[in-house]
N, C-alpha and C positions, 0 to 999 in steps of 0.2 A: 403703113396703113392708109395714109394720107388724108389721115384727122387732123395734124397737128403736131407738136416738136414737144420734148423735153427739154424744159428750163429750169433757171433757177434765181437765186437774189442778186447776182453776182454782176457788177458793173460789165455793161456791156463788152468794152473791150475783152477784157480780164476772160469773160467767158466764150468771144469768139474763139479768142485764143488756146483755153484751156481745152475747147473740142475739136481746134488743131491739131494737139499734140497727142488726143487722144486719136486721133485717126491715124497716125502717124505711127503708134505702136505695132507693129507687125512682127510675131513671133511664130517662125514656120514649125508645122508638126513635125515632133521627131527630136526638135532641139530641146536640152536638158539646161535646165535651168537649178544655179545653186545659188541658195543664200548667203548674204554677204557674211552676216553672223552667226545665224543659225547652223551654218551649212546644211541645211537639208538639199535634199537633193529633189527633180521634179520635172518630169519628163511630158511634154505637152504633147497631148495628143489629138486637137481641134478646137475649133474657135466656139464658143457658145455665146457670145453675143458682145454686144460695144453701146455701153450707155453712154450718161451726159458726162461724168467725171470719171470713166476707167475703163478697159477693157477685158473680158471672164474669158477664161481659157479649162478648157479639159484637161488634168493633170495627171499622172499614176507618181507616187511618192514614190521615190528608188531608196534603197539601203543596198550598203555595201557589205558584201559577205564572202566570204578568200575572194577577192578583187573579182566578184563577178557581181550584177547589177538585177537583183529582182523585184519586181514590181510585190508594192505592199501598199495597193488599194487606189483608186482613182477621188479624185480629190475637186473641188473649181474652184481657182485660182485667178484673185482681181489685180489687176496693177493699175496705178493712178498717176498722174503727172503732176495736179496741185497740190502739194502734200500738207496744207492747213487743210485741204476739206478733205482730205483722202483721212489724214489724222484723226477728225474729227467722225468720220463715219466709222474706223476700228472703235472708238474711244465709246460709239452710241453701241456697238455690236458687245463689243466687254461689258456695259453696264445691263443688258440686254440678255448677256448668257447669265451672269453673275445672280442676277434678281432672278432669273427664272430658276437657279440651280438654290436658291435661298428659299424660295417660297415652294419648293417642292415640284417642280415641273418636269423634270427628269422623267417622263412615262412615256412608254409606248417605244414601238422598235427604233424610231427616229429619235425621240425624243431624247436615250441615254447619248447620243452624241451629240458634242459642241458644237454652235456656230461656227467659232474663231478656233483654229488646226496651226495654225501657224502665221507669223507674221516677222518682214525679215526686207531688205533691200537685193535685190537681183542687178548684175549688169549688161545691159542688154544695149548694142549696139553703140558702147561707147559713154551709155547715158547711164546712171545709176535711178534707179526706180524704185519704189514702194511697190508693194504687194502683200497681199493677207490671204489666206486659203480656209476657205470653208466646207464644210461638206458639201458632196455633191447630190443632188438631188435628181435622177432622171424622170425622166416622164414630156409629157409632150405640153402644146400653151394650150389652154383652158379654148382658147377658139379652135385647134385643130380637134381636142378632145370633143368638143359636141358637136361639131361638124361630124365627127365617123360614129359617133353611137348616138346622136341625136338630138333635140333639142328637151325631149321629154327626162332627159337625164339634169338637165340644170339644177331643177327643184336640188337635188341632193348634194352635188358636188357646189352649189353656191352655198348652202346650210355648210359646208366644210370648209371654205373657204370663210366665212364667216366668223368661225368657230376660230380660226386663225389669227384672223384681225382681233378678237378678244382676247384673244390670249395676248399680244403685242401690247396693246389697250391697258392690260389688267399691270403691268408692267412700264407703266405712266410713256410709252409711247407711241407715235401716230406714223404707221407707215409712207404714207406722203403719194407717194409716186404710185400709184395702186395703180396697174392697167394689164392689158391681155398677155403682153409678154410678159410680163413677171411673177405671174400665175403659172405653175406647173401641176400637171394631172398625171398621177403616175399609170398605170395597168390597171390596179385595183381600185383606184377610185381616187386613192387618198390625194389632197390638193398640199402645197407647199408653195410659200412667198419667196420667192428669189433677188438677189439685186436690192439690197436694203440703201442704197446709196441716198434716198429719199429719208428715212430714219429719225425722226425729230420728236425732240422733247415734248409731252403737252404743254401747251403757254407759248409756244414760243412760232416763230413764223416756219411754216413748211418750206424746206430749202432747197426742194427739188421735186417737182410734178413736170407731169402732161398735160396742156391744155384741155383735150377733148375731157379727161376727166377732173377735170381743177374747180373747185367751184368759183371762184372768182370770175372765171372765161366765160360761165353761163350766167353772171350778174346774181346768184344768189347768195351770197355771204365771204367771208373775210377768207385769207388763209391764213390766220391762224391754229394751228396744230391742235384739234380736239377729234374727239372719235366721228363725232358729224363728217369731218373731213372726209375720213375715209368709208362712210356708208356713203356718202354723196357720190364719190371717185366708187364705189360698187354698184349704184344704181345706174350710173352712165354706161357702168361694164356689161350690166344686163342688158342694158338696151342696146347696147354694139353688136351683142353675140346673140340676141334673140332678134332685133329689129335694125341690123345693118344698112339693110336698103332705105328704109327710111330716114333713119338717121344720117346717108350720106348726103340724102336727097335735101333734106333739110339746110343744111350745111351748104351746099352748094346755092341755094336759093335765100341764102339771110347773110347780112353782115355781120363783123365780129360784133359790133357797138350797138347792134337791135339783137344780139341773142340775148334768150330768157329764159328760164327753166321752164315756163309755157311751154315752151317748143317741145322738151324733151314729156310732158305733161299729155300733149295731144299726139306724139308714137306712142303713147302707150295706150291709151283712148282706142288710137285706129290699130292697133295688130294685134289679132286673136291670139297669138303668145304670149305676147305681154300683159295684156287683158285682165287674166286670174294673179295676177301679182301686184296689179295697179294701186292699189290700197297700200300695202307695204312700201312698195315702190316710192309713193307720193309723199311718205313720212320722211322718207329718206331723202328725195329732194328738196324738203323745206326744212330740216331739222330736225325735226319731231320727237326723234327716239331720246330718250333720255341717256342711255349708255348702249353700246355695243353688245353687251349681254341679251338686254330686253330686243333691240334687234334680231338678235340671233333666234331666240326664244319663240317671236312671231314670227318670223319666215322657219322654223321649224313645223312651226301649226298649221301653218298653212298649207309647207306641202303635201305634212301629213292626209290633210283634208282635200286636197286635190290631187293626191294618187288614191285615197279613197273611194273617189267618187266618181275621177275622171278615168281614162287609159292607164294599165300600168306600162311602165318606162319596154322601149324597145330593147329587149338583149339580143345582138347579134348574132345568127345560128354561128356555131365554126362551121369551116370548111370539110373538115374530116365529114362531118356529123352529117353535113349536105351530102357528100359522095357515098357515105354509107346507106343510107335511106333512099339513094340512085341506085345503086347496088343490089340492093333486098328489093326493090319494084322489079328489077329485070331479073332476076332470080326466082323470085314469083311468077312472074310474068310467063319464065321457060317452064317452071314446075308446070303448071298449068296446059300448057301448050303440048308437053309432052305425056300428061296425064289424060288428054282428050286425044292424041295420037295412039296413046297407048287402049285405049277404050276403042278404038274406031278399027285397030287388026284384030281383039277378040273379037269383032262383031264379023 
C-alpha cells in the first residue's frame, strides 16, 4: 500500500530476523502437508498472504479412505517460525473461542464453526514448524469490495465490521492490527477479521500493528490494548478507503515527528465522502466513545439517517439482466418494423 509496515515490541534484531525466516517459508501448491502428531493430513492449495510473524496458506484437509485421498473441506492454514509469539497467538485464539463458545456466541452460519481446526508441527524443508488451521473465510479486502460496488456501500459493511470488533471487545480482547487486508467481504455482504496475529489482552500493550493505523504513529494516545485502539485503527481505515488521495498526499508532505490527528481531522473536513461521517469519525479519533458497542450503535444511526435522506447504495445491474433488456429493445424494435411493413402491403 505504501503507508507503512507492520511491527511489533520485539527488539530490533530478534524481529529483523524473525521476518527473515518468515520470508523464507515457501510451500509450493499441490504439496501435502502432515502433522507431526496430529497426523492430519493438508494439501495447499495457494498462498493467501505473509504477515509480520507467519505465513497463511489455502488448504483442503485430506482423509484417507481404502488408500485413496478425498478432500473434506478447505481450511487456512498459518505456520510461524518464533514459536514464543506463534504460542502465544494460539494461546489468545483458544481463550477467544472458549469465552465466545461460554457466553453463547455460537450464532449464525459462521458462527457454529471454530476459530482453532487444528494445531500440530509440519516438516517442511528440513525445518520443523508450528502451525494452527482456522476456518477459511473467502471473500475479497474490504478495499477491493467498495472499490466494485462502491463507496455508498461503506455505510453498511463498516456498521458489520464494527459489529465484529465488539464482539472481540465483549470478550476482553483488542484486535490490534486492524487494517484493509485483514478485513474480508464475502459476496453477501457479510465482513470477517482475518490474521489475528495482532490479538491482545485489554491492559496490556498491542503486540503487533501497522503504523498508518497505530495510534501512537499519529501522536494521539498510548498503545495500550483498549477498544479506543481499534475504533482509532477503523477510523484511519475509513479514511484510506473513502479519502485515499488525500491521505497519501498528506503523508507525503509531513514528517513522521509533526504528524497529528489534525491531519487525518482536515481529510475529512475536505472530502464530500467523508464529510457525512465527520462527527463520528472525530469521536473515534480522540477517544470519545465510551465502548465499542455505543460506537457501533452511533454509526448504525447514522447511516440509517444518511441512506434515508441521501442516494440509496448502488446495486450493480448483472450482466444477464443487461443483455436481456438488449434483447427485448431489438425484438421490440423488429415487432414494430415488421408491423408497419405489414400495414404498408395491405395498403
Amino acid at each position: 500500500m505504501g503507508y507503512g509496515v507492520t511491527t511489533s515490541f520485539k527488539a530490533g534484531g530478534q524481529l529483523h530476523t524473525v521476518k527473515t525466516a518468515v520470508r523464507q517459508i515457501s510451500v509450493a501448491p499441490g504439496t501435502v502437508l502432515k502433522g507431526v502428531w496430529n497426523e492430519r493430513m493438508y494439501r495447499v492449495e495457494r498462498l493467501l498472504g505473509r504477515g509480520a510473524n507467519g505465513v497463511v496458506y489455502l488448504v483442503t484437509m485430506l482423509a484417507m479412505e481404502e488408500n485413496r485421498e478425498r478432500g473434506s473441506g478447505s481450511f487456512a492454514l498459518k505456520m510461524g517460525v518464533d514459536a514464543v509469539d506463534f504460542q502465544s497467538e494460539i494461546n489468545a485464539l483458544r481463550s477467544l473461542e472458549r469465552q465466545r463458545r461460554t457466553q453463547g456466541g455460537r450464532v449464525g452460519r459462521n458462527g457454529a464453526r471454530p476459530f482453532l481446526v487444528d494445531i500440530d508441527d509440519a516438516d517442511v524443508s528440513g525445518q520443523r514448524i508450528p502451525f494452527y488451521v482456522m476456518r477459511y473465510v473467502p471473500g475479497v479486502s474490504l478495499k477491493a469490495y467498495i472499490y466494485k460496488n462502491g463507496a455508498d456501500w461503506y455505510g453498511l459493511v463498516g456498521g458489520k465490521l464494527l459489529a465484529r470488533l465488539h464482539k472481540v471487545h465483549q470478550h476482553g480482547w483488542v484486535f490490534g492490527d486492524l487494517k484493509a487486508e485483514n478485513v474480508l467481504v464475502n459476496n453477501d455482504g457479510t465482513v470477517e477479521l482475518v490474521d489475528f496475529g495482532g490479538l491482545t489482552a485489554m491492559g496490556s500493550s498491542v503486540k503487533q500493528f501497522t503504523e498508518l493505523y497505530d495510534r501512537g504513529y499519529w501522536h494521539a494516545g498510548s498503545r495500550s490494548a483498549d477498544c479506543g485502539y481499534d475504533l482509532f485503527s477503523f477510523a484511519v481505515l475509513t479514511i484510506q478507503i473513502l479519502g485515499e488521495k488525500e491521505l497519501r498526499e498528506r503523508l507525503k508532505a509531513s514528517l513522521p515527528q509533526t504528524r497529528d490527528v489534525k491531519d487525518l481531522q482536515d481529510i475529512v473536513r475536505s472530502n464530500p465522502r467523508l464529510k457525512p461521517f465527520e462527527a463520528w469519525l472525530s469521536r473515534a479519533l480522540k477517544g470519545a466513545f465510551a465502548s465499542s458497542e455505543e460506537a457501533h450503535r452511533q454509526w448504525q444511526e447514522l447511516s440509517h439517517r444518511l441512506y434515508r435522506t441521501g442516494k440509496k447504495p448502488h446495486r450493480p445491474t448483472p450482466l444477464w439482466l443487461k443483455w436481456f433488456f438488449g434483447v427485448s429493445l431489438f425484438l421490440l424494435a423488429t415487432s414494430i418494423a415488421l408491423a408497419g411493413w405489414g400495414f404498408d402491403l395491405q395498403r
